[in-house]
Phi, psi and omega in degrees: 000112156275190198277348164280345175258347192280309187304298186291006169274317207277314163315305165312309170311308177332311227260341169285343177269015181056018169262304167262230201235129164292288159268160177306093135125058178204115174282139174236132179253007190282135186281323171337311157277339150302322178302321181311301172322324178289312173313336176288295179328309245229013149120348175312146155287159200256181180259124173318315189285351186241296154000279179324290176318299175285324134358307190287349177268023188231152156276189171288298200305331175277341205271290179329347176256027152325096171195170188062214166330338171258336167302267166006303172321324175241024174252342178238035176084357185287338171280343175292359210269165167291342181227048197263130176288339176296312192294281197307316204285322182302322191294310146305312198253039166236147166204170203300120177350293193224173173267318207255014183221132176265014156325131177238167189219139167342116184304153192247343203210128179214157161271131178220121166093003205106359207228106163306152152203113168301135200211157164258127180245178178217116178289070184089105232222119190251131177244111170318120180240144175274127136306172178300331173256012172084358145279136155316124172224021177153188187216145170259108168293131133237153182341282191226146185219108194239108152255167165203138171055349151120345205268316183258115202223114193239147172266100194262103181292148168221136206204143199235263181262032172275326185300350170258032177250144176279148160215111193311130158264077200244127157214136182293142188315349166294320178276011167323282204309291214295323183291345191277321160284337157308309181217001165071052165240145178235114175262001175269325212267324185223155152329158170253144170191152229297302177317329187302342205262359179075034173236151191259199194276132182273155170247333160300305198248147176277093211286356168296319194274344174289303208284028186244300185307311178319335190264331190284293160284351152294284179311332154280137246247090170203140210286001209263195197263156233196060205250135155259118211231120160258142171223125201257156164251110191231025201336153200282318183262004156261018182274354101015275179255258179276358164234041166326308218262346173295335182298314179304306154310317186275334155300299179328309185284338191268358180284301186313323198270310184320309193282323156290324186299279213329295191297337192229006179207068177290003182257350181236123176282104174286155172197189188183133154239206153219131181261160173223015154220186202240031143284179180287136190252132190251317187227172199196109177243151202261318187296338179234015176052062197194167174208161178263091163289163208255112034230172215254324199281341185254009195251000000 
């Protein structure tokens, strides 16, 4: 077994024990949906009908800003999957419609720091990235997108079993100019590789797609405070316990990520947490990397 697969087994062990969430905001303890989920791993087909069914706890308005990488997502069943990050990012930043329906809609109000704030989100949000002359050369996906008032915009990446993916420092000759001006890298000439950026090699984190986001929201036009936030899925006892030592790597990288954002995008505020269910998120504290989620009584 590998450790990408040991890590979405234990999520099914969460969701057959009923500590986390199959469907949105609804713990299920029937092992019967886990096997379906288990079943994705290993190449199966998934069932339409249950697919459909969680599909059915969202409105139009969140399933329509659906498109690109999460579309994709859901034609080839990966969101449907125990360590699907689309899942976690829908499952979080939505909440319930009404109290008496269980239809969910984009969470309007989150605590960040201690601090309400009534917000507009957005369920996957594409940032135009520019050359020097102003051509297109690509879109930075990101997850989730949380504004309020004109002052704060925070860009949130959300990541589940991806930290056990190798990930390649690879960009096609289309980012020549901007890396080149940027960090004084000539990618026509050689492999690119984690010294040029005066950083060392990550094993955890994908550190190609941060300088893709970085590049994205440094070009977007906004008048507020400007933040990138990872929100990792990690529950409090296995940072601990059985997966102590990726948890360790991976902070270690995220010390490391912080401190390259600082020096080279000082306009933009790096951050991270970690979530431990597959529900709606009420708070985000930056300082101790942790959040609360709905309902407050059970975690």
């Amino acid at each position: 077994m590998t450790a990408k697969t040991e890590f979405d087994t234990e999520i099914l062990r969460r969701i057959e024990n009923g500590e986390d969430y199959a469907f949105p905001g609804e713990l299920w303890k029937e092992k019967s949906c886990a096997i379906l989920w288990k079943g994705y791993d290993f190449k199966k087909p998934y069932l339409d009908s249950t697919a459909q069914e969680i599909l059915k706890y969202f409105n139009q308005s969140v399933l329509q800003q659906i498109n690109g990488e999460k579309y994709r997502e859901f034609t080839k069943g990966t969101f449907f999957s125990c360590g699907s990050s689309a899942r976690l990012a829908m499952y979080s930043f939505t909440q319930l419609e009404d109290l008496s329906k269980k239809v969910r809609k984009n969470i309007d109000y989150i605590k960040i720091d201690g601090i309400g704030h009534t917000i507009i989100s957005e369920i996957e949000k594409a940032l135009p990235i520019y050359n020097t002359t102003h051509q297109y050369i690509t879109n930075a996906n990101l997850d989730v997108v949380l504004k309020y008032e004109d002052k704060d915009i925070y860009f949130i990446e959300v990541k589940c079993h991806e930290i056990f993916d190798s990930h390649r420092l690879e960009f096609s000759n289309k980012y020549s100019e901007i890396l080149k001006k940027k960090f004084e890298i000539d990618i026509t000439e050689r492999k690119i590789q984690y010294k040029d950026f005066r950083i060392e090699k990550f094993k955890r984190f994908d550190f190609k797609q941060l300088i893709c986001h970085l590049y994205g929201i440094s070009q977007y036009d906004y008048p507020g405070i400007k933040h990138l936030i990872y929100m990792f899925y990690f529950p409090k006892e296995w940072q601990n316990g059985k997966f102590a030592k990726v948890f360790k790597e991976l902070n270690e990288e995220l010390v490391r990520v912080k401190e390259f954002v600082n020096n080279y995008y000082p306009n933009i505020e790096f951050g991270y947490f970690f979530a431990e269910r597959f529900n709606t998120i009420l708070e985000i504290n930056q300082q101790n990397h942790s959040c609360l989620h709905y309902p407050t009584n059970d975690i």
